[in-house]
C-alpha angles and dihedrals in degrees: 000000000000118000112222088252084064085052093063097034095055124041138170120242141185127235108226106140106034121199123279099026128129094196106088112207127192121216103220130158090006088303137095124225138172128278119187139301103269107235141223086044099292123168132191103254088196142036102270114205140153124234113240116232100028139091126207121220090272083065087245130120111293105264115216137184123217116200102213123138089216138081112249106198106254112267097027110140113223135184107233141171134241120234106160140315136250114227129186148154121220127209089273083063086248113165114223138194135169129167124229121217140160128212112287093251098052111107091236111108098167138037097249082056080076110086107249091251090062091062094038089054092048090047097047086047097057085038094055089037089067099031093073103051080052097262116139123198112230086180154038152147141166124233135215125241090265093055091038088055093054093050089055092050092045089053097049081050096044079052097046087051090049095048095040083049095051088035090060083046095051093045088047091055090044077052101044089043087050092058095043093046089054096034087057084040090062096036086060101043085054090052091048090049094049093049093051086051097052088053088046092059103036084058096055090049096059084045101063089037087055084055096044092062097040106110127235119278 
């Protein structure tokens, strides 16, 4: 059995942009579509996936990069493991983070067992990402595996908070719905009684005017 260090250590992604593409794809609503053709010539020069189940400080899937010199076929789930983290803030004053991570079964445990090209290249690559659309990066600063580990717990919490949140919702309209389906159930049942009562009177009625006409015997 995993101990919850192995939780945070090891954590399922999805593949949705794969090395070496130049297409860029967003998973959104369970789905990925695609994004836009990178420019400049610019290729992924990692497997670029989210992490299911977790929500970065933008509210949005937990990004993750997964240094990897092969292409993994979009949508493979893969169990990798966490090493640091890349943050950064662009001119907009955007707040960016996005975990790094290798497949479970690479030797490196911790983000300074990549060579310092590998994080220059993964640096250079956000920096020209965002260069082209006219975005320039003020900041940036790579973390540490213990670091890396804490952003991936604070997005699964920031995600439990969001679907216990929409589950209370959802539980509050089948709520709401109930009370109006048995609310219109009662109304209509009134309806139909006072209808039958009105009948019933106006039945009697005509009875005892009927009586009332008849002549004497």
């Amino acid at each position: 059995m995993n101990n919850s260090n192995d939780i945070i250590q090891h954590t399922d992604s999805i593949i949705v942009s794969p090395y070496n593409s130049r297409v860029e794809y967003v998973f959104q609503n369970g789905k990925i579509y695609y994004h836009k053709t990178l420019k400049k010539n610019l290729r992924f020069p990692f497997n670029f996936g989210v992490i299911p189940n977790a929500l970065g400080p933008d509210k949005k899937i937990l990004k993750n990069i997964i240094y990897f010199k092969e292409m993994i076929p979009q949508w493979t789930y893969i169990n990798t493991k966490i090493i640091g983290a890349i943050k950064f803030q662009d001119d907009k004053n955007i707040y960016h983070e996005k975990i790094i991570s290798v497949p479970f079964d690479h030797p490196e445990e911790n983000i300074i067992d990549l060579e310092h090209f590998c994080l220059e290249e993964i640096k250079l690559f956000i920096i020209q990402y965002y260069k082209v659309d006219g975005i320039k990066i003020k900041f940036d600063r790579f973390v540490d595996k213990t670091e890396g580990e804490k952003m991936y717990s604070y997005a699964c919490s920031r995600y439990n908070v969001k679907k216990a949140f929409e589950n209370r919702e959802l539980e509050k309209n089948e709520k709401k719905n109930l009370f109006k389906q048995f609310s219109n159930f009662f109304k209509k049942n009134k309806r139909n009684r006072n209808s039958i009562i009105s009948d019933n009177s106006s039945d009697s009625s005509n009875e005892n005017n009927s009586i009332a006409n008849s002549p004497p015997n």
